[in-house]
C-alpha positions in Angstrom: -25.9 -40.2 8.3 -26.4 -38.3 5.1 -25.2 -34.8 5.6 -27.4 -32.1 3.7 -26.8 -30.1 1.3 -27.8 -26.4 0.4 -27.3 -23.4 2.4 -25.7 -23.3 6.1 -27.2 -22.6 8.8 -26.0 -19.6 11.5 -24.0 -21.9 13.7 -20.2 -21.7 15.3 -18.8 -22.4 11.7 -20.4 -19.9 9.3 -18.7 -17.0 10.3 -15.7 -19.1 9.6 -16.9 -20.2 6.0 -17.8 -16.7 4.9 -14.6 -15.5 6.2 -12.8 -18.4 3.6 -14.9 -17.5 0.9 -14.6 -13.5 1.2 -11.1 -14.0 0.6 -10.7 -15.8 -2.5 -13.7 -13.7 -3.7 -11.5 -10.3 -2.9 -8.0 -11.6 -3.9 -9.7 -13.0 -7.3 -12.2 -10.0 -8.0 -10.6 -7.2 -6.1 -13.1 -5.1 -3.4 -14.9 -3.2 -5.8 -16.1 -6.1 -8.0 -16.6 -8.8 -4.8 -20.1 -8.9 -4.0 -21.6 -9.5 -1.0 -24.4 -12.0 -2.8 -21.5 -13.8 -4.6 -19.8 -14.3 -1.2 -22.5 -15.8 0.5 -22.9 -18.1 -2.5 -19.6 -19.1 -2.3 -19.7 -19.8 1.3 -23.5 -21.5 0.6 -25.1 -19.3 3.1 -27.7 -16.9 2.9 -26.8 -13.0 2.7 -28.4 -12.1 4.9 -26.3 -14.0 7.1 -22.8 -11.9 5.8 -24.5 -9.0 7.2 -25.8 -10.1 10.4 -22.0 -11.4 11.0 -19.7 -8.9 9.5 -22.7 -6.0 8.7 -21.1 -4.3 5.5 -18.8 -4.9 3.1 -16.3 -2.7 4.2 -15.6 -4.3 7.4 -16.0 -7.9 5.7 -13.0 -6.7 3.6 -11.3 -5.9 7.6 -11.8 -8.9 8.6 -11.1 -10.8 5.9 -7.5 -9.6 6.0 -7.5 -9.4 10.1 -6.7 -5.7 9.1 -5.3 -4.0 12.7 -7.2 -0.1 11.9 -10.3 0.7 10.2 -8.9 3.3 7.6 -12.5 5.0 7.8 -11.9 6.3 10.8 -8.3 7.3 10.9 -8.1 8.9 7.0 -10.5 11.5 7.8 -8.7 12.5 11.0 -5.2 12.9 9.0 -7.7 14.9 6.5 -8.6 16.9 9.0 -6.5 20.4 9.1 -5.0 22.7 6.6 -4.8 21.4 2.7 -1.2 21.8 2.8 0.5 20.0 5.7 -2.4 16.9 4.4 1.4 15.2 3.8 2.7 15.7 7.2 -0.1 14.7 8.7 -0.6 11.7 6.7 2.9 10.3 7.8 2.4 11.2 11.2 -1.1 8.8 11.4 1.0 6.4 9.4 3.7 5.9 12.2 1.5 6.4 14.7 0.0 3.3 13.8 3.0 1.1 13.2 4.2 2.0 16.6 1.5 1.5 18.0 0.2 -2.3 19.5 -1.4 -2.9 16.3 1.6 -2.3 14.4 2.7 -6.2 15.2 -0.1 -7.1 13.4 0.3 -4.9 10.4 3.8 -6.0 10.0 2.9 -9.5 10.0 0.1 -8.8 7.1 3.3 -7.2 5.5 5.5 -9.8 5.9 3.3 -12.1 4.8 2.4 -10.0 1.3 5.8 -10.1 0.5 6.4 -13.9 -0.1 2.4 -14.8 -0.6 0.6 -13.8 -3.9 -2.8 -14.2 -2.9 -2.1 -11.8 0.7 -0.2 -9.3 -1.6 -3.7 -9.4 -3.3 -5.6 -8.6 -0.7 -3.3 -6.4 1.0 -2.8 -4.1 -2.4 -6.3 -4.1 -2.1 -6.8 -2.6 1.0 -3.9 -0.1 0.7 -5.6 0.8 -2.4 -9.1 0.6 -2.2 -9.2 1.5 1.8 -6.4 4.0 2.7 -5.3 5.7 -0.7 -8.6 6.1 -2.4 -10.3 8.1 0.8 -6.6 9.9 1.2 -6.4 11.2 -2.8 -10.3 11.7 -3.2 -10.5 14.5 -0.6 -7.1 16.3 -2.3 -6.5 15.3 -5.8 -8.5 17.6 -8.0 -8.4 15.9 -11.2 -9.8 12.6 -11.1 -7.5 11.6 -13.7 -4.2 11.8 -12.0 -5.4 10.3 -8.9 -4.1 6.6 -9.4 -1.0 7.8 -10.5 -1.0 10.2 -7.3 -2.1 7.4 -5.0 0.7 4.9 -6.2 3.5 7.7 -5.7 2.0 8.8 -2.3 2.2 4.6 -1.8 6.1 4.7 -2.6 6.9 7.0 0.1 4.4 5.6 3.0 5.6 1.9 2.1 9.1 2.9 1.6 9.6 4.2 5.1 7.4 1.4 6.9 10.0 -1.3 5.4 13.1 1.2 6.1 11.5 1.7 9.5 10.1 -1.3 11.0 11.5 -4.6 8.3 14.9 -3.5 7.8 15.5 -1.2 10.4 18.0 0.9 8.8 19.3 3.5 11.1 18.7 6.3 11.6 15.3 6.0 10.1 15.0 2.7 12.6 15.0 4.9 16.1 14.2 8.4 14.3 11.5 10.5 16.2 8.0 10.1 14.4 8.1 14.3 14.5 11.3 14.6 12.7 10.1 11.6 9.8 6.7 13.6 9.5 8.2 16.9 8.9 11.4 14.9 6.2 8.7 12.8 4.4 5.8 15.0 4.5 7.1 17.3 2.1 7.2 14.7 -0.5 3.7 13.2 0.2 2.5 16.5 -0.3 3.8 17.5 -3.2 2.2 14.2 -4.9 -0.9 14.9 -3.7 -1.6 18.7 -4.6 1.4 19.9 -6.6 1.8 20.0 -10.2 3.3 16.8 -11.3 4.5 15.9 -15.2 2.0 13.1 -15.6 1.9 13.4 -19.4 3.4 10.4 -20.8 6.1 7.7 -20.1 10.0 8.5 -19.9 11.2 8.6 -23.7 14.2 5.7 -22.8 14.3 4.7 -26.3 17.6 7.1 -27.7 21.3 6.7 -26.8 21.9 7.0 -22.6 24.6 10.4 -22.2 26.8 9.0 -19.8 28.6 12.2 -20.2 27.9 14.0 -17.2 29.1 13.6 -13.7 29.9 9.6 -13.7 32.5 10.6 -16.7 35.9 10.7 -16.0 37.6 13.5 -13.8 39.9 16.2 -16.2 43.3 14.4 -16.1 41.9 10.6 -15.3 42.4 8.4 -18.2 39.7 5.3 -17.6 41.5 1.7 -17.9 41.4 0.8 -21.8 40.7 4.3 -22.9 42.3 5.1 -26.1 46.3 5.9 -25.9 46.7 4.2 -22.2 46.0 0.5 -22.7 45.1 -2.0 -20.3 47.2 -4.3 -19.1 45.4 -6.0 -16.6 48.1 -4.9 -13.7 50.4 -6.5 -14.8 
């Protein structure tokens, strides 16, 4: 029996197919350039059919990556409050998630990004595209600084979740979420609505001065420095 070809029909494997194909379409293309028509090509099924499984192509993106939250719905409640505690509040939802029952699954996603290019694609796109854009868009004022924002606000969030829950370096391991919130915070907010030198790149071109506190103490004299030479211990 000849098995046709052309589009497939709604059955038990579709949502299966468009779930492989919305994958390599985000991890090639990123979120903003996948297209819902240029999944359901790839997956040989109608478009129509995307939506009626998965609706838009925001929670496509979710399920695509078996994402444990739905960052539209927990962003705007960390968003929610004064302008200036936006970092402490930010860290709080962040922990609050991780040590929650979803936060198995989000440290498998991470564990996985680590060692597999095409996750760490998919995952940098929805820390990106999903958590930092909505976070930076509602504080940053100048659209211009935000990626650079969003990426330092990304050092400190990611930092602490593989301190916190892949390492487990104490006492950041067992610390209260409260006492991380009001430590890290701080730092979070400070990328997100204080001034930051964002002007150019470090000038690391010239001579390094290695003259300040690594130097010698008054009195030391370094091994092989000039007038006490060295003679290997013996």
């Amino acid at each position: 029996m000849t098995r046709r070809s052309g589009r497939r029909p709604g059955n038990q494997d579709t949502r299966a197919s468009i779930l492989e194909a919305a994958r390599a379409t985000f991890a090639e293309k990123g979120y903003d350039k996948a297209s819902i028509r240029a999944i359901a090509a790839d997956a040989k099924v109608d478009p129509a059919l995307v939506h009626h499984y998965f609706g838009t192509k925001e929670k496509l993106f979710l399920a695509a990556l078996n994402a444990p939250i739905n960052p539209g719905e927990l962003i705007p409640q960390a968003l929610a409050g004064p302008r200036d505690q936006a970092g402490v509040r930010l860290v709080r939802m962040a922990l609050s998630v991780w040590d929650s029952p979803a936060g198995a699954a989000a440290l498998a996603v991470f564990r996985s990004a680590l060692s597999n290019e095409w996750t760490a694609r998919l995952l940098r796109e929805f820390v990106v595209t999903q958590i930092l854009r909505r976070a930076v868009s509602e504080l940053v004022t100048d659209p211009a600084e935000a990626p650079m924002r969003s990426a330092l606000v990304a050092t400190q969030i990611a930092g602490t979740m593989v301190i916190r829950y892949v390492l487990r370096i104490e006492p950041v391991a067992g610390a209260d979420p409260e006492v991380l919130a009001a430590a890290i915070g701080p730092n979070i907010q400070r990328f997100l609505t204080e001034p930051l030198d964002l002007t150019g790149p470090l000038d690391l071109t010239g001579p390094l001065d290695l003259t300040g506190p690594l130097s010698p103490r008054s009195g030391d004299t370094a091994p092989g420095a000039a007038g006490e030479p060295d003679h290997g211990g013996r």
